[in-house]
C-alpha positions as CSV (number, residue, x, y, z in Angstrom):
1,X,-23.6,-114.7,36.7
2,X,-23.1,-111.1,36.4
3,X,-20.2,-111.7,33.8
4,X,-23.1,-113.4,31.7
5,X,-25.6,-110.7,32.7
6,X,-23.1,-108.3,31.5
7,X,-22.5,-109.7,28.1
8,X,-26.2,-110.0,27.4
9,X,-26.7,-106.4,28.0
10,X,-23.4,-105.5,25.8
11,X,-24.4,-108.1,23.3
12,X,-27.8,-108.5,23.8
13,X,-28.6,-109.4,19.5
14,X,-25.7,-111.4,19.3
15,X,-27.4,-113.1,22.2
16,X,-30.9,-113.5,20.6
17,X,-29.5,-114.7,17.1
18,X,-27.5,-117.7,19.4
19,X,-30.5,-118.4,21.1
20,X,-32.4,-118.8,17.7
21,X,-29.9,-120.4,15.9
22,X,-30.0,-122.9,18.9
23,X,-33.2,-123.8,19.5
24,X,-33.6,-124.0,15.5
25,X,-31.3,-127.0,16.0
26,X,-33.7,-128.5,18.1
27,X,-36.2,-128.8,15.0
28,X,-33.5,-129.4,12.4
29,X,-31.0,-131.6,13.6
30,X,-27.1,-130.4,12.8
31,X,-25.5,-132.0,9.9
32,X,-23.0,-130.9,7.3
33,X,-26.0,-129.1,5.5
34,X,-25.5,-126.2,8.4
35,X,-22.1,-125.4,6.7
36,X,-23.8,-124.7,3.4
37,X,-26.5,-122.4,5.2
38,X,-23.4,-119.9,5.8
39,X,-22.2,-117.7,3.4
40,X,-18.3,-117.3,3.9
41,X,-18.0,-114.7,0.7
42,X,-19.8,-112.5,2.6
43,X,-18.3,-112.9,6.4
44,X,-15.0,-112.6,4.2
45,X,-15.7,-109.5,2.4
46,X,-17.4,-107.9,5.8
47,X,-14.0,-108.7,7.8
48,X,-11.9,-107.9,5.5
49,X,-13.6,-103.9,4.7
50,X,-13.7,-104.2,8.8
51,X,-10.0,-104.3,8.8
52,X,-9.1,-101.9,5.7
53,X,-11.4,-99.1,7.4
54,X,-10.2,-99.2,10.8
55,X,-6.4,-99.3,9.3
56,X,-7.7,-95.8,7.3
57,X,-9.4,-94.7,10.2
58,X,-6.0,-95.1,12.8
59,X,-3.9,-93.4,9.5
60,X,-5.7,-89.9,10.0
61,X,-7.3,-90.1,6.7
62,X,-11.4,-89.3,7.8
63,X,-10.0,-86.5,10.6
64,X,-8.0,-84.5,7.8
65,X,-10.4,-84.7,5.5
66,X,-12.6,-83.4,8.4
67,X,-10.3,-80.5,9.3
68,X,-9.2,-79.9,5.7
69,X,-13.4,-79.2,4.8
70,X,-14.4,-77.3,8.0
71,X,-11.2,-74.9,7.4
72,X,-13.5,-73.1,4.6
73,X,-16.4,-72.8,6.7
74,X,-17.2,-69.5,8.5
75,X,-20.8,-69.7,9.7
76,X,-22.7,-72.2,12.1
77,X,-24.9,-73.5,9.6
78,X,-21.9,-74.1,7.2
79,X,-20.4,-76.4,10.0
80,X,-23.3,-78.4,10.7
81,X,-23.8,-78.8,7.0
82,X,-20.2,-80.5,6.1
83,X,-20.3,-82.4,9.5
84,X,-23.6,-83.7,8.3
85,X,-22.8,-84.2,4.9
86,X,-19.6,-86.3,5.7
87,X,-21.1,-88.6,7.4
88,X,-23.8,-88.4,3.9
89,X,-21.0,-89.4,1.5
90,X,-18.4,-91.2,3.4
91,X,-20.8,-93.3,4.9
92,X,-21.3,-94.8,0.8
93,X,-17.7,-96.2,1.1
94,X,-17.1,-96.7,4.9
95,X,-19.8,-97.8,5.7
96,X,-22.8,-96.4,8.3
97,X,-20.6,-97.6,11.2
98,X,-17.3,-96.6,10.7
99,X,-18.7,-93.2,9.4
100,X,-20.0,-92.4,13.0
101,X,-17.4,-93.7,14.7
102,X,-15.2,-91.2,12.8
103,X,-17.5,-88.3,12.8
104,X,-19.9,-88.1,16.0
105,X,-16.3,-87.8,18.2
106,X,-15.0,-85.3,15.7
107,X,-18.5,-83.5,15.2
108,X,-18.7,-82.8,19.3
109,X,-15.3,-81.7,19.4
110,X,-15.4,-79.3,16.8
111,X,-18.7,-78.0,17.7
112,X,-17.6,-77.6,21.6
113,X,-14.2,-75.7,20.2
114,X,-16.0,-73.1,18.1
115,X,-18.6,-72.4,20.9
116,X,-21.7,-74.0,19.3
117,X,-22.5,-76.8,22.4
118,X,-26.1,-76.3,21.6
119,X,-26.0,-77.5,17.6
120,X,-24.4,-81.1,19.3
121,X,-27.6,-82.7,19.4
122,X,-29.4,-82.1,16.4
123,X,-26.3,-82.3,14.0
124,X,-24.9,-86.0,16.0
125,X,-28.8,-86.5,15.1
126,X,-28.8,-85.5,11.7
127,X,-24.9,-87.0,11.2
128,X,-26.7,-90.5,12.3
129,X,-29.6,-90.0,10.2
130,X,-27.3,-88.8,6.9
131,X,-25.0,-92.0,7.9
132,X,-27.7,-94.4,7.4
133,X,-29.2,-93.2,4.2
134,X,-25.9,-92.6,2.4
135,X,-25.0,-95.6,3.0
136,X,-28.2,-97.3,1.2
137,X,-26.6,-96.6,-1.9
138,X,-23.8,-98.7,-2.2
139,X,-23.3,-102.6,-1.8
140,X,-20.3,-101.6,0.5
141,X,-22.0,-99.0,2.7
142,X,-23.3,-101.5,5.1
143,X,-24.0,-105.0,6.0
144,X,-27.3,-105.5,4.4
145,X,-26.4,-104.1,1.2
146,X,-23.3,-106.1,0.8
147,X,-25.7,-108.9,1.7
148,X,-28.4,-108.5,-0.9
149,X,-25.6,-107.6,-3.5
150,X,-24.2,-110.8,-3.3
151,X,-27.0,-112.6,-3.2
152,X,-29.0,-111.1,-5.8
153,X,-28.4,-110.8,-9.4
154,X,-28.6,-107.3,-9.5
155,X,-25.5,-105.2,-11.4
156,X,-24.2,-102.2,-9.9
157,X,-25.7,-99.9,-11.6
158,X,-29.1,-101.4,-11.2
159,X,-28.2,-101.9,-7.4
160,X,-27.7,-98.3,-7.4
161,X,-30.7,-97.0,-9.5
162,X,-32.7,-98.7,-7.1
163,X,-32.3,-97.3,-4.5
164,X,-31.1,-93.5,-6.2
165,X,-34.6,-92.0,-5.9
166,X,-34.7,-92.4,-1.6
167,X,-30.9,-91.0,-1.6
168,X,-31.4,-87.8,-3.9
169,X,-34.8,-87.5,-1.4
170,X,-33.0,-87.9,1.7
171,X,-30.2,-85.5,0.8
172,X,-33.0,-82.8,0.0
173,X,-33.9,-83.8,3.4
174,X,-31.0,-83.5,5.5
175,X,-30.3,-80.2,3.8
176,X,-33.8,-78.6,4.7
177,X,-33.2,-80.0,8.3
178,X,-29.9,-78.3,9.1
179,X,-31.8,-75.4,8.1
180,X,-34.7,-75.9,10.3
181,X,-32.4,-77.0,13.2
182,X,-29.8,-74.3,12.5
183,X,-31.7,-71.1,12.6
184,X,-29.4,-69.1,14.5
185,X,-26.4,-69.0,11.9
186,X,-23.7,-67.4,13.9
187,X,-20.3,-66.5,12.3
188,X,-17.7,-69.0,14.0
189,X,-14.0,-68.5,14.4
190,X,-11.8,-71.6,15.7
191,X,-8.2,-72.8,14.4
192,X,-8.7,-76.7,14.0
193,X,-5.5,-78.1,14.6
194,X,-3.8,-80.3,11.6
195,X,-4.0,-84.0,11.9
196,X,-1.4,-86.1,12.0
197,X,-1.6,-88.6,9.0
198,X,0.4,-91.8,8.7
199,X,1.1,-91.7,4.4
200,X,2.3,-95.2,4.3
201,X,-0.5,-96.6,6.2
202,X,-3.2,-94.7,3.9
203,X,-1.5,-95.7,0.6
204,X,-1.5,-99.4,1.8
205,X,-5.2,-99.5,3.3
206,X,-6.3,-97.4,0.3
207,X,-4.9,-100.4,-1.9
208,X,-6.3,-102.6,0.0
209,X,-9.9,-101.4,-0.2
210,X,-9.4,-101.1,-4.2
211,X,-9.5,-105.1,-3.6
212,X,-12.1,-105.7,-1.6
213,X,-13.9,-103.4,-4.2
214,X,-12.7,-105.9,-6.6
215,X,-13.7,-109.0,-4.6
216,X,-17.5,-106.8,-4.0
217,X,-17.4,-106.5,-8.2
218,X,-16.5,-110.4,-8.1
219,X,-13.2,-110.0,-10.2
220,X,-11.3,-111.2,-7.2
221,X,-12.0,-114.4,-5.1
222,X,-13.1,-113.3,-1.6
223,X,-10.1,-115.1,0.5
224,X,-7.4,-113.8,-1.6
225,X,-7.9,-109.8,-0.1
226,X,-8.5,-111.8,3.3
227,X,-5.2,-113.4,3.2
228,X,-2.9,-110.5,1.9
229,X,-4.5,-107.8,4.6
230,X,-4.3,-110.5,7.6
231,X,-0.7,-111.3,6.7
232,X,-0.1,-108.0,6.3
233,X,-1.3,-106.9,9.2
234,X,0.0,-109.7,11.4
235,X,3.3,-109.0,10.7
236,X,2.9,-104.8,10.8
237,X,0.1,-103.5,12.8
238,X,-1.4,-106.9,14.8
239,X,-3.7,-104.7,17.0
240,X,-5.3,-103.6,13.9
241,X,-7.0,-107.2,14.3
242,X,-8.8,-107.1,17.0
243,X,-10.4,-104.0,15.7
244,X,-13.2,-105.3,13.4
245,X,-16.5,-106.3,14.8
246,X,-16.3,-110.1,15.4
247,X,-19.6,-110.0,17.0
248,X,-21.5,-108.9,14.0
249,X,-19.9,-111.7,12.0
250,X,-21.2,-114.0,14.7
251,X,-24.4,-112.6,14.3
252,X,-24.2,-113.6,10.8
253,X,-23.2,-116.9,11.5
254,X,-25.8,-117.8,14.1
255,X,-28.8,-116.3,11.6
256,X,-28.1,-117.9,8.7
257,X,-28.0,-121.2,11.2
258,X,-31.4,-119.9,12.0
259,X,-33.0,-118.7,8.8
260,X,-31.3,-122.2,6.9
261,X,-33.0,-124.3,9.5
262,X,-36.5,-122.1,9.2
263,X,-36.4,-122.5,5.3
264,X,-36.5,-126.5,5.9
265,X,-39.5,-126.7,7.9
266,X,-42.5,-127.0,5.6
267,X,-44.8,-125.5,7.6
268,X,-43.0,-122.1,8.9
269,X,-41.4,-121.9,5.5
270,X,-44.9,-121.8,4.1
271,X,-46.2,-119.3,6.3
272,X,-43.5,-117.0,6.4
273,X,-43.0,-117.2,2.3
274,X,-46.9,-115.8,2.8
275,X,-46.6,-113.3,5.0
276,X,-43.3,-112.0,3.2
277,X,-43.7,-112.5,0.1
278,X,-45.2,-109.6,-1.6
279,X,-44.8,-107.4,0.9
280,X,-41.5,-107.1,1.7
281,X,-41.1,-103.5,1.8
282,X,-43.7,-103.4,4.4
283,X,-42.7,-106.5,6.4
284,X,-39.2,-105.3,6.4
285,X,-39.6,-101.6,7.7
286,X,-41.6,-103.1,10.3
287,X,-39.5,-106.3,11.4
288,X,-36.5,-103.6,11.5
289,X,-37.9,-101.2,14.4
290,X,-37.6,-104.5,16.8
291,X,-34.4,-106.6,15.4
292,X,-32.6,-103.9,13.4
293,X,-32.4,-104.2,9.6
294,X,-29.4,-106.6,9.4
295,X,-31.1,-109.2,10.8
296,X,-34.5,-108.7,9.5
297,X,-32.5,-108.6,5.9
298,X,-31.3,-112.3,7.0
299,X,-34.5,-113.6,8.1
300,X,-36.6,-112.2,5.4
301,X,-34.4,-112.8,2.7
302,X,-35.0,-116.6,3.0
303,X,-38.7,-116.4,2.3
304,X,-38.8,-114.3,-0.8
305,X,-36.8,-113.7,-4.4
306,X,-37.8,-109.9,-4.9
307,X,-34.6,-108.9,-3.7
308,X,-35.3,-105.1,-5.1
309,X,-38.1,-104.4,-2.8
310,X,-36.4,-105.9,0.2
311,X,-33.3,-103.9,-0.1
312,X,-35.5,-100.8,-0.1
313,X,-37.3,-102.4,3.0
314,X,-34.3,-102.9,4.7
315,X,-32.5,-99.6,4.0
316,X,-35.6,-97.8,4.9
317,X,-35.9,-99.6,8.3
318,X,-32.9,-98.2,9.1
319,X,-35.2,-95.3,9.9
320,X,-37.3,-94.9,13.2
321,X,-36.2,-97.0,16.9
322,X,-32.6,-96.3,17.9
323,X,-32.7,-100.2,17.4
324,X,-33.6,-99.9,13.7
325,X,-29.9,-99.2,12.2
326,X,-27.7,-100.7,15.3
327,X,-25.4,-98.2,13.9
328,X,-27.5,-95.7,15.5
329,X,-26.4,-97.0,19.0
330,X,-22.9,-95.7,18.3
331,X,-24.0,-91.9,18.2
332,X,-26.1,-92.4,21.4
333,X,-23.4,-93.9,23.5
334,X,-21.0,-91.1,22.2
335,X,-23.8,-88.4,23.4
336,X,-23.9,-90.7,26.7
337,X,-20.4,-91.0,27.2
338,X,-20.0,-86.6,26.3
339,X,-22.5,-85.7,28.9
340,X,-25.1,-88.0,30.5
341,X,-27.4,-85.4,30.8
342,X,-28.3,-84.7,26.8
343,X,-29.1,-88.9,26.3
344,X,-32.6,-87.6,27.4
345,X,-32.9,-84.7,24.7
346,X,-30.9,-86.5,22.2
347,X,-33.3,-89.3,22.4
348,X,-36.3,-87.8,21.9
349,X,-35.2,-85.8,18.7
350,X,-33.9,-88.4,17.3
351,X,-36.9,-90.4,17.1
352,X,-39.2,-87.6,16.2
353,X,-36.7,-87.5,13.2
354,X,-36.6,-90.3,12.2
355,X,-40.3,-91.1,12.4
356,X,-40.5,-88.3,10.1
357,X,-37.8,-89.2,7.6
358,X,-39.3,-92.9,7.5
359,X,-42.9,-91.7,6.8
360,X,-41.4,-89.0,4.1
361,X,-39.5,-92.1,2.6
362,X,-42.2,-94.1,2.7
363,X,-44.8,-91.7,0.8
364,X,-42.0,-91.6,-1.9
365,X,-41.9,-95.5,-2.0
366,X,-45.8,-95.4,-2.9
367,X,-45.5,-92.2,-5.3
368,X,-43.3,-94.0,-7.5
């Protein structure tokens, strides 16, 4: 029992969408028409970016692009600002997760080595913040996105245009911030030590994420990236595996059991086709602060057709709870895991933040 209670607490959305997608089944009875609720181009393409990031990610690449960067800083403020920004502009290729798992660790050590403990807060906050709004801008840059890109019938460029007007005001933002936060610019002298980078590795994982690009741009067929990077990497590197996040491709899995099942009873479908459709910039910010915005982009997206204004929903939920981007957890448990003590502090700027942030980026949803 405390195995179980364990995993809930570790787990605890994979949990919900399980217990959804199972007492859906109670309504709709299981039949072959559950396989076609799933989309397996886009569990490919997640697990297969999962596998080529972490393979970058063990090479050295992110850390010596770090050092490389912070090398011609001299000032405080000039450190926050490329930590921050890194997590900006990577986060558009890597993704929102991968992003912070790179650059919180490397943010706090760098910060703690060139005597600035007290800029760790607000610049993990403002590196979480910067990794969720970079990554709105690309299909690739997180789950949603790659969601609503395959899905929808929107090109790149009008994927990208969409959402261009909340990243060039979010950039302004996180700019201003480090200014704010970063008053006391202090000259800073630390030697960063040079990482160590596995060549090989990068050129191969690099290739490999110019095909999931090319699955993403749908030149390639999903599985055929899948199969070369799995065989590749069960022959050569076999703990790379186990590194991607299996549970959020469950999650997947179990919601689009859930939101297929929804869509086939007349009367919920009817009710939540009312309540979404129309609003789904609204409804979407909103559903996020309590399920995150992956799964709000699941459930939502099976009640309306105006893919445009729920991909700015979505991305812009990403904004407020800790909750609200799940990718947010991953800089709080780093803070937690640092020193216990700063979870309080960290907390409560963060959310001040990013109520901020989400009511600026909403007054620029209405203005244009």
């Amino acid at each position: 029992m405390k195995k179980i209670i364990e995993f809930v607490k570790k787990e605890t959305l994979l949990t919900i969408a399980f217990v959804l997608a199972v007492v859906s089944a109670h309504f709709v009875k299981p039949s072959m028409a559950y396989v076609e609720y799933i989309d397996v181009r886009v569990l490919g393409i997640l697990l297969s970016l999962m596998l080529v990031m972490a393979g970058l990610r063990e090479a050295g690449l992110f850390d010596a692009i770090g050092v490389a960067l912070l090398k011609k800083t001299k000032t405080s403020r000039g450190l926050s600002i490329i930590l921050v920004l890194l997590c900006f502009f990577f986060s558009m290729l890597i993704t929102n997760d991968v992003a912070l798992i790179t650059f919180v660790p490397f943010a706090i050590f760098t910060l703690e080595k060139c005597n600035q403990k007290n800029l760790i807060i607000p610049v993990v906050v403002l590196q979480t913040l910067a990794a969720n709004l970079g990554s709105m801008t690309t299909p690739v840059g997180n789950p949603q996105n790659l969601y609503i890109y395959q899905v929808s019938a929107m090109s790149m460029g009008e994927f990208s245009l969409t959402l261009l007007p909340y990243t060039l005001g979010s950039l302004i933002l996180l700019i201003a911030s480090v200014f704010i936060l970063c008053r006391d610019n202090q000259g800073i002298e630390a030697e960063l030590d040079a990482t160590h980078t596995h060549k090989k590795d990068i050129y191969i994982h690099s290739l490999f994420f110019v095909l999931c690009l090319l699955v993403v741009l749908k030149i390639l067929p999903f599985w055929l990236p899948l199969l070369i990077i799995f065989v590749y990497l069960l022959i050569f590197d076999r703990t790379l595996v186990g590194k991607a996040d299996y549970s959020l491709l469950l999650i997947f899995v179990f919601l689009f059991i859930f939101t297929g099942n929804l869509s086939r009873i007349p009367a919920i479908n009817e009710i939540l086709t009312g309540i979404v459709s129309g609003h789904e910039v609204i409804t979407s910010v909103v559903a996020s602060q309590f399920i995150s915005n992956v799964p709000a982009t699941l459930l939502l997206s099976g009640f309306t057709d105006n893919y445009k204004a729920l991909l700015i929903g979505v991305n812009l939920g990403g904004l407020g709870t800790l909750i609200a981007s799940m990718a947010s957890l991953i800089s709080y448990k780093q803070i937690q895991r640092y020193d216990n003590s700063m979870k309080g502090n960290y907390f409560a700027i963060f959310t001040v933040l990013n109520v901020v942030y989400l009511g600026i980026m909403m007054i620029v949803y209405y203005a244009i």
